[in-house]
Each structure stands twice: as structure tokens, then as C-alpha cells.
SEMAR-239229 format. One record per residue (C-alpha): residue number from 1; residue in one letter; x, y, z. Coordinates in steps of 0.2 Angstrom, whole numbers, m for minus. Example, Ala and Ser with C-alpha at 12.3 -4.5 7.8 and 13.67 -1.06 7.14 Angstrom:
// residues 2
+-----+----+-------+-------+-------+
:   i : aa :    c1 :    c2 :    c3 :
+-----+----+-------+-------+-------+
:   1 :  a :    62 :   m22 :    39 :
:   2 :  s :    68 :    m5 :    36 :
+-----+----+-------+-------+-------+
//
This chain:
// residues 77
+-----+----+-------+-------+-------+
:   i : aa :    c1 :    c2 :    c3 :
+-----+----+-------+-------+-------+
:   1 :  x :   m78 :   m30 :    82 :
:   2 :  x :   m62 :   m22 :    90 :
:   3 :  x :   m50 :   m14 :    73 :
:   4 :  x :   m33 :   m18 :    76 :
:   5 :  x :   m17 :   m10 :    70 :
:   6 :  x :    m5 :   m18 :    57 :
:   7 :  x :     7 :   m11 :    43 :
:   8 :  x :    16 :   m15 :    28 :
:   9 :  x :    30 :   m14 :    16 :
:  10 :  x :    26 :   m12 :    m2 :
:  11 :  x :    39 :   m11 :   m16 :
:  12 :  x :    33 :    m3 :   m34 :
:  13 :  x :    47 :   m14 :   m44 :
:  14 :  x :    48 :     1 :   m56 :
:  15 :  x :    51 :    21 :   m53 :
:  16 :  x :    34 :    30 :   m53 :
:  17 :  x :    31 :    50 :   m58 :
:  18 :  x :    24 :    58 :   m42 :
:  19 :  x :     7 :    61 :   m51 :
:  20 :  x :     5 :    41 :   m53 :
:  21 :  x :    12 :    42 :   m34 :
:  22 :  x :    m3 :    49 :   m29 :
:  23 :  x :   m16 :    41 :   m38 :
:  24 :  x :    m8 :    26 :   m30 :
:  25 :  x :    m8 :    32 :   m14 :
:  26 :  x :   m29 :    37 :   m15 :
:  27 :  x :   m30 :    19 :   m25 :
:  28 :  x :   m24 :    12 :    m9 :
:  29 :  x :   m30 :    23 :     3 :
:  30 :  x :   m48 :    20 :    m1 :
:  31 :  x :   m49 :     3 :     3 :
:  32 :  x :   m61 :    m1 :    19 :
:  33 :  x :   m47 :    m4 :    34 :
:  34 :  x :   m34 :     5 :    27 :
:  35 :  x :   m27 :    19 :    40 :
:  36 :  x :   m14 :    27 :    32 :
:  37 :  x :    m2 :    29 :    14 :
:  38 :  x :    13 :    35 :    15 :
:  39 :  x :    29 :    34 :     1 :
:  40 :  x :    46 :    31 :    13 :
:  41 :  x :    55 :    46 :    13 :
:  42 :  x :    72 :    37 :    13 :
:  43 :  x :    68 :    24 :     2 :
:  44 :  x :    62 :    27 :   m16 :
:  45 :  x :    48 :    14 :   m23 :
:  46 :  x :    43 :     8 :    m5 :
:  47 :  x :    25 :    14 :     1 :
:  48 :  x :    22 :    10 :    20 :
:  49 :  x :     4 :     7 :    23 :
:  50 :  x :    m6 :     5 :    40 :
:  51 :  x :   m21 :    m6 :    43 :
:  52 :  x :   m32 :   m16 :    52 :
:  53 :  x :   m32 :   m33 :    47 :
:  54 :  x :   m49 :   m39 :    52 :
:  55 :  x :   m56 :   m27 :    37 :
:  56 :  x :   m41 :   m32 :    24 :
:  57 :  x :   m28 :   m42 :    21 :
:  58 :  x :   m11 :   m40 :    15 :
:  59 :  x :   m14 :   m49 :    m2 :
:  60 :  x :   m28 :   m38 :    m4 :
:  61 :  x :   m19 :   m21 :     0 :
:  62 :  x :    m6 :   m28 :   m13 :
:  63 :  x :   m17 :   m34 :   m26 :
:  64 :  x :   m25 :   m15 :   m28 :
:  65 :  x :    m8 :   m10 :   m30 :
:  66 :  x :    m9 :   m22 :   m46 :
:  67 :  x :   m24 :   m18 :   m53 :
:  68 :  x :   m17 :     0 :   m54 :
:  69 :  x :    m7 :    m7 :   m67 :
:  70 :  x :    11 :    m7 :   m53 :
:  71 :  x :    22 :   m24 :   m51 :
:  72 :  x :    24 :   m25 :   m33 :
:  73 :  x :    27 :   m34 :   m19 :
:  74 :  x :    26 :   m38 :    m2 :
:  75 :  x :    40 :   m33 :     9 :
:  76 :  x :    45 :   m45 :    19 :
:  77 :  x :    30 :   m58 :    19 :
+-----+----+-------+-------+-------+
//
């Protein structure tokens, strides 16, 4: 099975300390076909995330987000 690349926008509706940052980020980051977290630099609240969607989906990146206790959504989906 060949990975592909894709990435996404994720908006945290409410401002997070950078300690719960983090945690998000390994949260997300350890789910099987995710490449890359990282918060935007420019924009608070938004977390841009690489991955490969044969492994994962979208809903289920965002859905992890959720579980971590974090209103979010999908950025322009």
C-alpha cells in the first residue's frame, strides 16, 4: 500500500496553556498515519497536521482532538 500525503486545519475553539498544547500535540501525533503536529505560528488556536489518508481520516484526527477534552473543528471541510 503506497502512504499518501495530506494535511489539515484544526481550530481548538478555546485558548489553551502550552502545557495542554503539548499534550495535544503527542495526543495527535500518536495516531497510526499521522506525519506531523505543529501549532501555526501566526495563528493562535490553529494546529496544522500532516497525514496519510489511507491510515486515517480527517474525522478521526479531529475526533482525538475531542476526546482530549478540546471543542474543535475542522478547518475548512
Amino acid at each position: 500500500m503506497d502512504s499518501q500525503a495530506s494535511n489539515l486545519l484544526l481550530h481548538v475553539n478555546a485558548p489553551i496553556s502550552n502545557a495542554q498544547l503539548q499534550l495535544l500535540q503527542r495526543a495527535v501525533g500518536g495516531i497510526a498515519g499521522v506525519r506531523r503536529v505543529a501549532p501555526s505560528v501566526r495563528l493562535e488556536r490553529l494546529l496544522m497536521v500532516d497525514y496519510d489518508p489511507l491510515a486515517v481520516s480527517a474525522r478521526a484526527i479531529l475526533a482525538r482532538v475531542q476526546t482530549q477534552g478540546h471543542a474543535a473543528q475542522l478547518v475548512g471541510l
